[in-house]
Backbone as a ProteinNet text record, in pm:
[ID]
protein_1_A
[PRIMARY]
XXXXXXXXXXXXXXXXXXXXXXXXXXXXXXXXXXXXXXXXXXXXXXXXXXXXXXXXXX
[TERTIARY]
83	0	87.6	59.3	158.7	89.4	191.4	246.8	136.7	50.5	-6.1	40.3	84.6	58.9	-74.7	-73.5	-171	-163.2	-232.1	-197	-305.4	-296.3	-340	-400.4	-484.4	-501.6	-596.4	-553.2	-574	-630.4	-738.2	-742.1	-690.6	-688.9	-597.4	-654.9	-769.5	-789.9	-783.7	-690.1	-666.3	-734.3	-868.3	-969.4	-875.5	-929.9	-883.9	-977	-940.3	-1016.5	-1086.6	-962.4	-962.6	-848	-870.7	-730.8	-739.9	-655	-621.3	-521.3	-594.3	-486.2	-409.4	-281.8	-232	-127.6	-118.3	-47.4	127.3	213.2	320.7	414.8	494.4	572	520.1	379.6	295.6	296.6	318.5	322.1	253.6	126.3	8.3	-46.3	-120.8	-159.5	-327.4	-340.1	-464.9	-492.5	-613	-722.4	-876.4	-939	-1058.1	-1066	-1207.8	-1256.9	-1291.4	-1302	-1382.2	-1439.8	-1525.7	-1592.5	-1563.9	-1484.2	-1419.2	-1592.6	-1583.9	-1694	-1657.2	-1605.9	-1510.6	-1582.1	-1494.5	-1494.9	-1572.6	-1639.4	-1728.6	-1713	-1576.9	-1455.2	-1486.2	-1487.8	-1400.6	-1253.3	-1206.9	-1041.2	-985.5	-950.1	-895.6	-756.5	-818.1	-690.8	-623	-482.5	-388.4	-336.3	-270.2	-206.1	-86.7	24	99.4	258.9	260.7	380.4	290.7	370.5	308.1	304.9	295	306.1	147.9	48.9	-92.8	-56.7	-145.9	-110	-290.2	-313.3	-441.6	-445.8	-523.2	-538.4	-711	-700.2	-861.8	-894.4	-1001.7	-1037.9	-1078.3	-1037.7	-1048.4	-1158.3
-119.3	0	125.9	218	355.6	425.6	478.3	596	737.9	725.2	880.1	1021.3	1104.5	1242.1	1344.3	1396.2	1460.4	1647.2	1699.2	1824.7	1936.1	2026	2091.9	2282.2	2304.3	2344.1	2482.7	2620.3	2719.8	2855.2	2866.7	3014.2	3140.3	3235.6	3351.6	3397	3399.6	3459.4	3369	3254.6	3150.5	3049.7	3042.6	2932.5	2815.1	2685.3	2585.1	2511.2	2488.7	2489.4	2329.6	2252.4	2141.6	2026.1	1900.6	1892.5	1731.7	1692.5	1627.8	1532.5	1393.5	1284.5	1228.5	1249.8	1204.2	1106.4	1023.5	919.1	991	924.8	983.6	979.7	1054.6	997.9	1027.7	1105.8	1111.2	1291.3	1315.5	1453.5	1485.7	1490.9	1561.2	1714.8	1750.3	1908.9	1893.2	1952.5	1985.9	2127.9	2178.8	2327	2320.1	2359.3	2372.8	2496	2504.9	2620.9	2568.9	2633.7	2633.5	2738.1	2751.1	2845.9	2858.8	2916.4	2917.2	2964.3	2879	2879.5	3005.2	3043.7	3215.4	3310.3	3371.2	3442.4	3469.8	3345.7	3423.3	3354.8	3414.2	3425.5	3272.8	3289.5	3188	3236.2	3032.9	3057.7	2921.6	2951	2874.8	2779.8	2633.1	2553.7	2515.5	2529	2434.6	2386.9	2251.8	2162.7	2100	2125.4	2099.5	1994.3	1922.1	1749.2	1770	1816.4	1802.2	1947.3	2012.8	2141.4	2207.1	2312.7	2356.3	2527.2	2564.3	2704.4	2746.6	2885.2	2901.6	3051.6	3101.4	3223.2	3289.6	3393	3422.7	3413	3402.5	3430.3	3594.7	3610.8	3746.9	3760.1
0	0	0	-67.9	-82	50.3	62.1	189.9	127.2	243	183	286.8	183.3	314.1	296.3	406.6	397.1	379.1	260.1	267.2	292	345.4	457.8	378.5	330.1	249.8	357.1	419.4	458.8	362.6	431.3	357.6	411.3	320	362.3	492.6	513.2	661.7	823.2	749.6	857.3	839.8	838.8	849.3	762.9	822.8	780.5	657.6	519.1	426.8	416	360.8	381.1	389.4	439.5	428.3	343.9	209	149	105.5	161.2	179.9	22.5	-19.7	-145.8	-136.3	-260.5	-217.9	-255.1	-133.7	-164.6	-257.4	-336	-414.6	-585.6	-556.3	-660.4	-679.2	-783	-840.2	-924.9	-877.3	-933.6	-931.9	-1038.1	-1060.6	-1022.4	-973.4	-924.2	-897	-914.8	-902	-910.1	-827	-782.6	-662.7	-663.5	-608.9	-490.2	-371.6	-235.2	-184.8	-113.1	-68.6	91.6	194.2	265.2	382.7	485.1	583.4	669.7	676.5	809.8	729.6	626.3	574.7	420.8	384.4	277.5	109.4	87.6	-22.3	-53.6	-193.6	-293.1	-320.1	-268.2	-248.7	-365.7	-438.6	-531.3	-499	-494	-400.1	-513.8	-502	-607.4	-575.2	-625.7	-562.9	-685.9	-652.7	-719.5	-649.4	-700.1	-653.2	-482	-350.2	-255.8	-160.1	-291.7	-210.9	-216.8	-103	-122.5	-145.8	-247.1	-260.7	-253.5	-211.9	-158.4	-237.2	-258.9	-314.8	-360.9	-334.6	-295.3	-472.8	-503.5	-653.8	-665.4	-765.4	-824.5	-874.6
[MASK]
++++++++++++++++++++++++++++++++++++++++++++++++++++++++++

């Protein structure tokens, strides 16, 4: 069974968005939208090898 980590996906005003288990070793592109429960905002999650990048939508 592969090793998963889990990545941890914040919106800019702190709130915790969601957090996403990937298998390790795996370098995948990913983008989708969330709607952040705190603050309101659509925050556009990206996910790129195993790194989370968060950014409000424009």
């Amino acid at each position: 069974m592969a090793e998963h980590i889990d990545v941890v996906f914040k919106c800019p005003c702190g709130a915790h968005l969601e957090t996403r288990s990937v298998p390790k070793g795996k370098t995948s592109k990913s983008k989708w939208n969330k709607t952040c429960k705190s603050c309101k905002q659509t925050i556009v999650c990206e996910f790129v090898g195993t790194r989370a990048f968060t950014s409000v939508k424009k």
